[in-house]
C-alpha positions in Angstrom: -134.3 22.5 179.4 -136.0 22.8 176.1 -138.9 25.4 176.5 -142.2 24.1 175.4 -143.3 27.5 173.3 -140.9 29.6 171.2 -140.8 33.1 171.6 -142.0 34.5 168.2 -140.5 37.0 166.1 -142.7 40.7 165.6 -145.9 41.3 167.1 -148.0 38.0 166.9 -150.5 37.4 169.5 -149.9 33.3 170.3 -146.7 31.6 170.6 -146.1 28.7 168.8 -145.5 24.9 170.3 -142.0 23.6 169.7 -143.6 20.2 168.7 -145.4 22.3 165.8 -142.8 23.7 164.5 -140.3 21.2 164.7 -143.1 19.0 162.7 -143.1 21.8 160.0 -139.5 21.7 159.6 -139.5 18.2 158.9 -142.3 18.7 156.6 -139.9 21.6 154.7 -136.7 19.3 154.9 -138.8 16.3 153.1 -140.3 18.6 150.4 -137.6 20.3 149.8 -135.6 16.6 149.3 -138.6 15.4 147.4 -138.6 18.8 145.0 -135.0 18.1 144.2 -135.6 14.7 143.1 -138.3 15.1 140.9 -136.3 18.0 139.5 -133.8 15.7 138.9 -136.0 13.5 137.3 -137.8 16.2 135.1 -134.1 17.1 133.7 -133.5 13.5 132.8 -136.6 12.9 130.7 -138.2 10.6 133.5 -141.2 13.4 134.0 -143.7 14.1 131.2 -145.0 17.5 131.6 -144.1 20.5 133.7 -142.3 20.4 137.2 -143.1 23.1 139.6 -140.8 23.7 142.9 -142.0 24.7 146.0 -138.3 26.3 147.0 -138.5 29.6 148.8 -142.1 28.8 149.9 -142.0 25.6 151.9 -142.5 27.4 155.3 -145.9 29.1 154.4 -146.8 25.5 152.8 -145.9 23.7 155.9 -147.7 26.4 158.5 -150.9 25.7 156.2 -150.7 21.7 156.1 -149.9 21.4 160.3 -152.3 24.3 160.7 -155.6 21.9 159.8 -157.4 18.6 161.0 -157.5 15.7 159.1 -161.6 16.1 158.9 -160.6 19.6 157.2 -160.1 20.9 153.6 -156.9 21.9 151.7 -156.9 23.2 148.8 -153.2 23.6 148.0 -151.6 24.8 144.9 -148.5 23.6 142.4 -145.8 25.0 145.1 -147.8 23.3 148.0 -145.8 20.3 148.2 -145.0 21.0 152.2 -148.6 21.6 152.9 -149.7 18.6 151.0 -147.1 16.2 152.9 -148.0 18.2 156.5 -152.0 17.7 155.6 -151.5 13.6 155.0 -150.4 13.4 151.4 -147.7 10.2 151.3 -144.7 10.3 149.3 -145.7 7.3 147.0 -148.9 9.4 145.9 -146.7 12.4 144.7 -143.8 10.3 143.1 -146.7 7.9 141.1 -148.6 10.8 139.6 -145.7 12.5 138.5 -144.1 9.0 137.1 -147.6 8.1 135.7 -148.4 4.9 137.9 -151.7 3.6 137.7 -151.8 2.6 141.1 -151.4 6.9 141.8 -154.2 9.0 143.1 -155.4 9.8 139.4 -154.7 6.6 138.1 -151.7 8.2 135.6 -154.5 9.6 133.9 -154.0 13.0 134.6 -151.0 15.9 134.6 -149.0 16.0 137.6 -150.1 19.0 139.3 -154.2 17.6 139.5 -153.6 15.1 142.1 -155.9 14.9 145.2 -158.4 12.5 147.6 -161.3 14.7 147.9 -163.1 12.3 150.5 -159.8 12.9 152.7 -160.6 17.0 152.4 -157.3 17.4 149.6 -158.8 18.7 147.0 -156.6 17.8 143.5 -155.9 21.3 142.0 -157.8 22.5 138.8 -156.1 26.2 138.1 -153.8 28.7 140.4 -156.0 31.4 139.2 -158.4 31.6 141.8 -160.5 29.0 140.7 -160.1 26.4 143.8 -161.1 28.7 146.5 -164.8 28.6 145.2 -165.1 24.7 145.0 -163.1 24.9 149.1 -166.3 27.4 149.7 -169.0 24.6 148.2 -167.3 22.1 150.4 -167.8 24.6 153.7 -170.9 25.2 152.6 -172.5 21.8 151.9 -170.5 20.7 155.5 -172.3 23.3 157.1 -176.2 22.4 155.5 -175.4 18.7 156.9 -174.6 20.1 160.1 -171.0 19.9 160.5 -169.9 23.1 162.0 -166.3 23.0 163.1 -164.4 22.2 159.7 -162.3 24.8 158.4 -160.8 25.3 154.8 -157.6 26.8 153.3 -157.1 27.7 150.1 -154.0 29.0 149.0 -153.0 31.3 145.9 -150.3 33.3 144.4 -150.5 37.3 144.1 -151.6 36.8 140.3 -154.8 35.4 141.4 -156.2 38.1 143.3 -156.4 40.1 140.2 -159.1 37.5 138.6 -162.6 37.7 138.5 -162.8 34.1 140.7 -160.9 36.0 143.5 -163.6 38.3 143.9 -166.6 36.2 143.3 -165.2 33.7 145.7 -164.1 35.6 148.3 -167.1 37.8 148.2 -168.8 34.8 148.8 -167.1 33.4 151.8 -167.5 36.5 153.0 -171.0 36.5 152.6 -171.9 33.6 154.0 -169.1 33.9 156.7 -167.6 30.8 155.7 -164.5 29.2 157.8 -162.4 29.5 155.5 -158.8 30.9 155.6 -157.4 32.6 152.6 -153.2 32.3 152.3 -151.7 34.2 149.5 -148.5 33.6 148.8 -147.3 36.8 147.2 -143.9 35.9 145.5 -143.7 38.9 143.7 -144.2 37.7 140.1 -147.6 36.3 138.5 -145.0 34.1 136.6 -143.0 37.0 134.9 -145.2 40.2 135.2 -144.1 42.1 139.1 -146.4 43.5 141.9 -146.0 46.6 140.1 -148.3 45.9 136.8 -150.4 44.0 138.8 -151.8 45.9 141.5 -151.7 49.7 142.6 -153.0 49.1 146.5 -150.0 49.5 148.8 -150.2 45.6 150.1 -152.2 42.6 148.9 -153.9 42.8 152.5 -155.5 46.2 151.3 -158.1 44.1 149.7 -159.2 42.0 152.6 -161.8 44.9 154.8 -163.2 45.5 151.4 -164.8 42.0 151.5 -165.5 42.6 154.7 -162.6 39.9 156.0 -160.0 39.9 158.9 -156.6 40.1 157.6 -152.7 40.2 158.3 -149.7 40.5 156.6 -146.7 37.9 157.3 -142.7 37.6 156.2 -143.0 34.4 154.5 -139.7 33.1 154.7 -140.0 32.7 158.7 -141.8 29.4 159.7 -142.5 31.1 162.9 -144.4 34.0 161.9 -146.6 31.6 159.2 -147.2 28.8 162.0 -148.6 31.7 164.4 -150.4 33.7 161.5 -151.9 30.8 159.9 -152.5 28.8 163.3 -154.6 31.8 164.7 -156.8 32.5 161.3 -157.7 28.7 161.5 -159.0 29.1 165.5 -161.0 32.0 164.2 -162.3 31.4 161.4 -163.4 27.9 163.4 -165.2 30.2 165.8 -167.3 31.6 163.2 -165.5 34.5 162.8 -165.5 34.4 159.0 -163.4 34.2 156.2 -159.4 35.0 157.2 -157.0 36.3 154.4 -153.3 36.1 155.0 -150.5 37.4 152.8 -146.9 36.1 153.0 -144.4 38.3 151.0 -141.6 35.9 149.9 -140.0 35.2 146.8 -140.1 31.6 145.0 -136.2 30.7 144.5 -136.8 29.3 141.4 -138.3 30.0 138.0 -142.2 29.3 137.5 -141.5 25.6 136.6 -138.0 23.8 135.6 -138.9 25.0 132.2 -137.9 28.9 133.3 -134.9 30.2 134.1 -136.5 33.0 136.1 -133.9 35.6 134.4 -136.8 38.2 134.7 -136.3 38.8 138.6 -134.8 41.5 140.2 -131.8 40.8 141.6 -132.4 43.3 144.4 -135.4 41.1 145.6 -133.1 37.6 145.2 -129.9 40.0 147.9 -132.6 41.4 150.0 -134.3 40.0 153.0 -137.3 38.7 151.1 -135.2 36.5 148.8 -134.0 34.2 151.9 -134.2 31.0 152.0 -137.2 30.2 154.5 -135.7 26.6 155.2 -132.4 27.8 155.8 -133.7 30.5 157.9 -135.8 27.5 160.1 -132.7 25.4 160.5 -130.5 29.0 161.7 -133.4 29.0 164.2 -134.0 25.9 165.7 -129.9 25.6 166.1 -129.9 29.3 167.5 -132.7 28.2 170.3 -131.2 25.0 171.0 -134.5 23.2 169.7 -133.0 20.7 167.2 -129.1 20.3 167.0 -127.0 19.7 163.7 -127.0 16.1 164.3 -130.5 15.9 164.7 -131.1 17.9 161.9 -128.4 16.1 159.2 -130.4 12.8 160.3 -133.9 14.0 159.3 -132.6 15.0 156.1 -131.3 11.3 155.7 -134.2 9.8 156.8 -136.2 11.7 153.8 -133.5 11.5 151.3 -134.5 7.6 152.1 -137.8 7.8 152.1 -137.8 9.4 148.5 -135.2 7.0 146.9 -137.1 4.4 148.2 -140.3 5.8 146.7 -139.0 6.7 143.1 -137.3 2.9 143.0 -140.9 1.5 143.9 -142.8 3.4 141.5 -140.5 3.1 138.6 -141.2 -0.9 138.4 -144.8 0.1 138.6 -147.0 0.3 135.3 -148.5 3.1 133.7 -152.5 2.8 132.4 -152.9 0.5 129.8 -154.6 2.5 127.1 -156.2 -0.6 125.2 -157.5 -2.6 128.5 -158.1 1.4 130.8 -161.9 1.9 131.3 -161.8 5.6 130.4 -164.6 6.9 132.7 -164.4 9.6 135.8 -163.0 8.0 138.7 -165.8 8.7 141.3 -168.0 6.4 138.3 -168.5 2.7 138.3 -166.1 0.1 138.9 -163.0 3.0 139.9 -164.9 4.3 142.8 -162.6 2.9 145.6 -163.2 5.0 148.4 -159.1 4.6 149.2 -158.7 6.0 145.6 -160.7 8.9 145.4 
């Protein structure tokens, strides 16, 4: 008999649902296919502008995405891709924004990484540097002045962003106005090249959170089943108006910044030590090791999203890109472009 809660690794308080994580994985598996193919794509000159992966992060990304309702807020970042697909965000919309289609979310009017639906709570990113968790607090804010008290927001960041001047305004602010919002730092070690060590002198990134006045915890962020319980149980509080919840993942991104950067700057003791595992690998040794999800299972999931992406790239590229003689260049919430399915 499959048992219906896994038994969770260190000293979490709620188990997590094998449903929920077998979800996630799925989620990792598809990004991780759907990374590799638009890496491919950057490298043969289909991709105009940068390509950012996701690799070595997909199982905090997922854990965020699953962790929400649909009538929440995301506001993911450029290594998100997991959380994005977990949260509602379809194949088709990733793969026509990065090929430029005008029937994408942005209308192939925008770089790759600024894709969104704000009225479906996915918020398109406008920096990494701290910048989105303000505008997820002005959405948590103005839900809660119309009334709406059970929504919950996550915004997620690198460990370069807590040492801007938006980290602290914004999170001083949530904190504040005890906002529901959950606060998942994904501390890869590098703010691109510089290390943890030039960046911060507090032991842990979690050091930060009582001075604001905010619950926090620290999680490994290569094991899906530590971030589903971590990030699962700062959502339930932070919906029962416990305030702002910051979470830091200590992982390492197995890849450079973008496919632009060969990442040569990192220390090879990080890539050989546990914290450079491969959090998807990691999942699959797992879910094999608990009987949740045997090999065959697992080889056919990653062959149903290898499908689902070849599919999606051989759509979009017979799409067309904006025309820039006959494009109405105005914002897309004005006039004629304000399709509620678009924006």
């Amino acid at each position: 008999m499959v048992p219906s809660e896994i038994d969770r690794e260190g000293d979490l308080e709620s188990p997590v649902s094998r449903d929920l994580c077998l979800r996630a994985f799925r989620w990792m598996i598809l990004a991780r296919v759907l990374d590799d193919k638009l890496a491919s794509l950057y490298r043969g000159g289909k991709i105009h502008g940068g390509v950012f992966l996701g690799r070595g992060q997909e199982a905090l990304s997922a854990a965020a995405g699953v962790s929400l309702r649909r009538s929440d807020v995301f506001a993911p970042l450029i290594r998100d891709l997991a959380g994005r697909l977990g949260f509602g965000e379809t194949v088709l919309d990733v793969v026509r924004t990065y090929l430029g289609s005008a029937l994408g979310p942005m209308r192939g009017r925008d770089g790759n990484v600024h894709r969104g639906r704000p009225r479906q709570g996915l918020l398109p990113m406008i920096s990494h540097l701290g910048a989105m968790i303000s505008v997820a607090n002005g959405i948590l804010l103005a839900r809660r002045l119309k009334g709406v008290t059970d929504s919950v927001g996550i915004a997620s960041i690198g460990d370069g962003a807590t040492s801007t001047g938006s980290f602290h305004e914004a999170l001083n602010q949530a904190a504040v106005e005890r906002l529901p919002l959950v606060l998942v730092v994904a501390n890869n070690q590098y703010a691109y090249s510089t290390g943890n060590e030039r960046q911060f002198a507090c032991r842990a990134l979690i050091d930060r959170a009582p001075g604001y006045g905010v619950e926090g915890c620290t999680v490994d962020g290569t094991s899906l089943v530590e971030c589903l319980s971590a990030i699962g149980q700062a959502v339930a509080r932070a919906r029962e108006g416990r305030g702002p919840q910051m979470i830091e993942a200590r992982l390492l991104r197995l890849c450079g910044h973008g496919e632009h950067d060969d990442a040569g700057y990192v220390n090879a003791e990080l890539k050989a030590g546990a914290i450079g595992r491969d959090c998807l690998k990691l999942a699959e040794e797992f879910l094999r090791g608990r009987n949740l999800a045997s090999p065959q299972q697992i080889g056919q999931w990653r062959r149903e999203a290898q499908a689902t992406v070849e599919q999606a790239v051989a759509q979009v590229q017979r799409e067309p890109g904006p025309d820039p003689y006959a494009e109405e260049w105005c914002a897309l919430s004005g006039r004629k472009l304000a399709d509620p399915a678009q924006v």
